[in-house]
N, C-alpha and C positions, 0 to 999 in steps of 0.2 A: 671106542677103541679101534674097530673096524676102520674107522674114516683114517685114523691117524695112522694106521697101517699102512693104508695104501696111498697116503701121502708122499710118506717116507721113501715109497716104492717107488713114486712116480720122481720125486725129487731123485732117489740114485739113478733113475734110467738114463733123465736127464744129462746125471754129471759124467754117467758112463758114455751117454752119445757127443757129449760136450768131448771126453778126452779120446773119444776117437777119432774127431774132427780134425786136420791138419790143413792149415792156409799157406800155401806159397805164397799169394798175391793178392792183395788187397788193396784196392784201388778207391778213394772219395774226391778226387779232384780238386784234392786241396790247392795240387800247382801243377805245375807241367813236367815234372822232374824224369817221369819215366816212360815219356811219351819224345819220339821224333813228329815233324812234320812233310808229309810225304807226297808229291805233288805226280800224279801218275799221267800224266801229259802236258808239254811245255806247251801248247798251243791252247789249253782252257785254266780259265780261273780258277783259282782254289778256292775249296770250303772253305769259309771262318770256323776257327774254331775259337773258344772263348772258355777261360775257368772262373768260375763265378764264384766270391764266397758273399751268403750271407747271413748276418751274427752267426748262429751255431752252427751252418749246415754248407757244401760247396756243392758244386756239381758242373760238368761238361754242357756247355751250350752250344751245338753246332749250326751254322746257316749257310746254305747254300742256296745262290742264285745263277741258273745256266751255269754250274759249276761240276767240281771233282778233284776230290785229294781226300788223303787218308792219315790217321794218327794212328803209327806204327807201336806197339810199344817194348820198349829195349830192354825187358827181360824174359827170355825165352824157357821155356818149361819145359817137364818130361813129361806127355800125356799120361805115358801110361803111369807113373807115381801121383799126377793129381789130373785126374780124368774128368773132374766137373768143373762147370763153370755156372755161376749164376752173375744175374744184372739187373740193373733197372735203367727204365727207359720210357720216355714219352716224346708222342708226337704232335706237334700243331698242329700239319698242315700234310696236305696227301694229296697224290700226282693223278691229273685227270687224264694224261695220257702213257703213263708207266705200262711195259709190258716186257716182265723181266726176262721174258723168252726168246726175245729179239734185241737185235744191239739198238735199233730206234728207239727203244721204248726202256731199257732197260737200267734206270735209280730209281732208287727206293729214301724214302726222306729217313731211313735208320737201318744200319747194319753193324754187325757186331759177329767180325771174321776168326777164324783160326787157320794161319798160313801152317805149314809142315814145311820145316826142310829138307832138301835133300839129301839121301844120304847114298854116296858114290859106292860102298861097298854092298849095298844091296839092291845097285841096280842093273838090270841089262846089257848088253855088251852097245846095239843103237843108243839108249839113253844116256849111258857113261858117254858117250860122242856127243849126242846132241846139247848134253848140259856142259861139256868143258869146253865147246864153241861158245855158247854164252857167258863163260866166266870168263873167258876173255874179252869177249864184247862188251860186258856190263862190269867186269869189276869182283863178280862175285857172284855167286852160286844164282838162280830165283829160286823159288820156292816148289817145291815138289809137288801139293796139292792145296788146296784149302776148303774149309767150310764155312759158308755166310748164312748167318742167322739173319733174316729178314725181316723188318717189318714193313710188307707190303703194302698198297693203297687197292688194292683188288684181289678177289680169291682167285685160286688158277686150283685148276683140275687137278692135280699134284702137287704133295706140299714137299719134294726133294724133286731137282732136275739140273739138269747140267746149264753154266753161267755162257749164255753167247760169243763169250767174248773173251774170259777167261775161261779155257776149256780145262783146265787143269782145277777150276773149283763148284764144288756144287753148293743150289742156293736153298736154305732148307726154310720154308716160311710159316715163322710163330705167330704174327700177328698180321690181319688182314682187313682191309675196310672203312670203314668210318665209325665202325661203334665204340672203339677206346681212343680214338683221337680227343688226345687235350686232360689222358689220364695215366697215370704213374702206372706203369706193368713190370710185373717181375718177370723174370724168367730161367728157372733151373735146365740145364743142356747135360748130357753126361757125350762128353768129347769122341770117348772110342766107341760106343756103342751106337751112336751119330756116324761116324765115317764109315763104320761096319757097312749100315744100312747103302749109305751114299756112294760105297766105292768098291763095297763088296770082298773085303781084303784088311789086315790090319796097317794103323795109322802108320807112318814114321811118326822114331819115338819124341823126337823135338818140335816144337811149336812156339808161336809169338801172336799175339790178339791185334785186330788192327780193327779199329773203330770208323765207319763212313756216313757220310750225308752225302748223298750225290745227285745233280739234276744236269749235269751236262745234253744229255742225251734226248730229254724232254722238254729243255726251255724251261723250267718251271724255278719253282723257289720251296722251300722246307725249312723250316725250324726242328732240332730236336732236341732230348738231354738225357744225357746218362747222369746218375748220381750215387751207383757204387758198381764197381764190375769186382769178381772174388775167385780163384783158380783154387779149389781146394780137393780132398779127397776125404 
């Protein structure tokens, strides 16, 4: 009787954390539908990227050789309404001269970003200047800060530090090295309590996920694959 008790128990905990869960986004790469292609310098090759399906299952392939571009994706969120993100992700291949602290050295064969928008009414009186110079140069707003979840091919002494190159994002590193290269990893992130840490201040409340393979910087090449990314709370 006892066992069937606390069955019952475990099954409602279950249904109760099942209907607290809410997904904005849910992603299996079945096709391209909510993804832009985003090529962040006219003067280097873009990443491949590639949607794989096969029989029951798809996933993101990306490959990059002496490359760099990004898949943007075109539906943007309110962090603070669904503040987690989890993924999955594997790598083949990992960079003998990566060094993300430097702009020389600095792709990583897997990333998996949160840009933040701008948001003009809570900023600055300099900044409100500096970013309506660039919507007229670019067309449209950039992005106010971002955070890149890395998976690195080396450990570094800090696992958050500011990006060389983008100084407006910090690069926060989940996995490292050679010992899960060529293995499925998951990864649960909670978005504001990550920027907290990284920026010291709370997030802007809008964001958009941008997925990288990058080796422009290192000559190198990298295979990787996502096969669900999920924005929930």
């Amino acid at each position: 009787m006892a066992v069937i008790v606390l069955s019952l128990g475990l099954l409602t905990l279950r249904a109760e954390c099942s209907d607290q869960r809410t997904t904005f986004f849910y992603e299996d790469f079945a096709d391209a539908a909510n993804w832009e292609h985003y090529s962040l310098f006219d003067d280097v090759e873009p990443t491949t990227y590639t949607f794989v399906r096969e029989k029951k299952r798809s996933y993101l392939k990306a490959e990059s050789r002496a490359s760099s571009s990004a898949l943007l994706c075109t539906k943007p969120f309110d962090v603070s309404e669904f503040p987690r993100l989890r993924w999955r992700w594997k790598v083949d291949t990992i960079y003998k001269k990566e060094d993300l602290c430097i702009k020389a050295g600095n792709d990583a064969p897997a990333r998996v970003c949160v840009l933040f928008e701008y948001e003009p009414a809570n900023a600055g009186f300099f900044k409100r200047i500096t970013y309506s110079v660039a919507r007229k140069r670019l067309g449209e707003y950039p992005p106010d800060s971002g955070l890149c979840y890395a998976w690195a091919s080396r450990t570094y002494k800090e696992n958050i530090f500011k990006d060389p190159k983008w100084k407006i994002v910090k690069t926060i590193i989940l996995e490292s090295g050679p010992a899960n290269v060529g293995t499925w990893r998951e990864a649960t992130v909670h978005i504001v309590d990550d920027y907290r840490k990284a920026f010291r201040k709370a997030p802007p409340r809008r964001a958009r996920l941008v997925l990288m393979n990058d080796s422009n910087n290192t000559g190198e090449q990298a295979v990787s694959y996502f096969d669900v990314v999920e924005v929930y709370r």
